[in-house]
C-alpha positions, 0 to 999 in steps of 0.5 A: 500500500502506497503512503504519500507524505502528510499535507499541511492540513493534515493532522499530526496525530488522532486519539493515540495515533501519531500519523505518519502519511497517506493511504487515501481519500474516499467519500466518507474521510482520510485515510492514514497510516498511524502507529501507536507509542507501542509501536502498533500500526493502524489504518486511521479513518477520520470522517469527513467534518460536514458527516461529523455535525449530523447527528444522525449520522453519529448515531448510525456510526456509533451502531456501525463501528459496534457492529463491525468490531464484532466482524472480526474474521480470517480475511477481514482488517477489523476495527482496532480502535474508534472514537465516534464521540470525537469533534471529528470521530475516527476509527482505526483498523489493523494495518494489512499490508497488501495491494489493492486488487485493481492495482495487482491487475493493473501491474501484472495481468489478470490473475491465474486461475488459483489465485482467482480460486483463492480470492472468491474462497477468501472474501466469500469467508470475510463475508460470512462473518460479516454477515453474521454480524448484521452488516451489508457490506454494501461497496465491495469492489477491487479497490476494497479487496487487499491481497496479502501474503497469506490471503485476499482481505476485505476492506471498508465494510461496516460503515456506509449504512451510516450515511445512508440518510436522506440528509447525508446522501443529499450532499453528494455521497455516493454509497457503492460503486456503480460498475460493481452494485448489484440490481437491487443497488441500482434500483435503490431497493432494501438490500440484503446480503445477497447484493454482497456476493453479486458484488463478489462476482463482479470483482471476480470478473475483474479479477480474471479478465481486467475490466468489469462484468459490464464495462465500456463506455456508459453514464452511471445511469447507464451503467445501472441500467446494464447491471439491472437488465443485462447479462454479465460479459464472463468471456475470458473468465476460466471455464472452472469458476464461470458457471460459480460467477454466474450463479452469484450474478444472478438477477433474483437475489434469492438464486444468489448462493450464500458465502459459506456455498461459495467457499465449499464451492470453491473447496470442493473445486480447488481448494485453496493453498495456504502457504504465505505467498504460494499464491501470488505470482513474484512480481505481487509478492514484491509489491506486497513486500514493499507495502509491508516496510512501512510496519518497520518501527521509527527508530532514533538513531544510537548515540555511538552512531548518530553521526555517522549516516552511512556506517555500519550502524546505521539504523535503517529508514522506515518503511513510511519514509523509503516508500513515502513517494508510492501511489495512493492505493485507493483503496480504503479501511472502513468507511470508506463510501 
């Protein structure tokens, strides 16, 4: 994950977090990367200050932050820490260090069919136990899923029900991400968590062929339109999972399969490889890599080495400030609209 340098608007610090770049920027606030005087590193959210003054949105994110701290799974980044009492609340999530999916596509292709294999079993998982506690995630896309290591996690989930008030979404949030909601998003109808896994399908599709299920040259409105009455593109997706894909795209959200079918699907299919970075291609398993130098502590210097810069006891940069000129990632921890 990219960390751009602080701006001179930017906060130095929130709650205990002393902030230390960029991750990125979304609908709902900034995004930081913080790390606590013991050394922990977090994902720090600090909510847009015009959300902040609406008290029904404070109401709804007190209950969403509560919800997700009890969506804690294998293959979610969970909140850590939140103060929704906050002038500007905020909430932090455990730190992944990972790329985002539409950035893995971007810089080496389309993923080979065991990766693809692995990435639906392991968000299908993160979204059983997202489920499980009450929450839709409601904007489950590429940028929202984070290849690490030892897995694919999901991002950004627990919060946007928060904004979904008339008063709030009157100001120009958009919740969800056109490309990749489901008919019933589109057609603004109640959503359960079924619009989740269409949403999984549509990630996968990227994930196998490069583009969305529904892509080329269309308005939002037009977009919808597709999404509502056509049928996905799934040319280029492996012979294996297409048959899983279409099933989770399908238009009736009840012929939709729940997240723990998928995940015995894929089992059943596949199985899925375990091992820390047997399932990343190399050229992912050094972007990840890279992403994970930022976890490297802040360290001042050793007085009997602190003059010289470039000897043998030279204590390394952080990870924050030798990578600090990385892209923004674009994808973003809870909360992210």
């Amino acid at each position: 994950m990219g960390v751009r340098p602080l701006t001179s608007a930017d906060p130095v610090r929130v709650g205990p977090y002393v902030l230390l770049g960029r991750l990125g920027e979304g609908g709902m606030g900034s995004v930081f990367l913080g790390r606590s005087a013991g050394g922990r590193t977090v994902a720090v959210k600090l909510i847009r200050p015009e959300l902040a003054g609406d008290a029904v949105f404070r109401t709804r994110f007190r209950a969403e932050v509560a919800a997700a701290r009890a969506a804690s799974g294998a293959f979610t980044a969970p909140v850590v820490d939140a103060d929704t009492d906050a002038g500007v609340p905020w909430l932090a999530t455990a730190f992944v260090p990972g790329i985002p999916l539409h950035e893995a596509v971007v810089l080496d292709g389309p993923l080979a069919e065991p990766a693809l294999w692995a990435v639906a079993a392991g968000v299908a998982e993160a979204l059983v136990n997202i489920h499980a506690a009450g929450i839709v995630h409601r904007d489950l896309k590429p940028s929202n899923v984070l290849l690490a290591l030892d897995g694919p996690f999901v991002i950004d989930f627990g919060i946007a029900r928060a904004a979904a008030g008339p008063a709030l979404t009157a100001t120009g949030l958009v919740l969800g991400t056109p490309a990749y909601m489901s008919p019933e998003q589109s057609l603004g109808d109640p959503l359960t968590p079924a619009s989740d896994v269409f949403s999984l399908g549509s990630t996968l599709v990227f994930a196998a062929r490069g583009t969305a299920p529904f892509a080329g040259p269309a308005s939002a409105l037009e977009l919808q339109r597709r999404i509502v009455q056509d049928e996905p593109d799934l040319s280029d997706v492996p012979d294996g999972l297409r048959l899983l894909i279409a099933a989770c795209m399908a238009k009736n959200p009840l012929d939709r399969p729940e997240p723990r079918q998928v995940v015995e699907v894929v089992e059943r299919m596949a199985g899925v490889p375990r091992r820390a970075g047997a399932w990343l291609p190399p050229r992912l398993v050094e972007a990840v890599e890279e992403a994970a130098a930022v976890l490297a502590p802040t360290l001042p210097p050793r007085p009997d080495t602190a003059a010289a810069d470039d000897g043998p006891g030279r204590v390394p940069r952080s990870g924050a400030d030798a990578e600090g000129e990385r892209s923004e990632p674009g994808a973003l921890p809870p909360g992210a609209g």
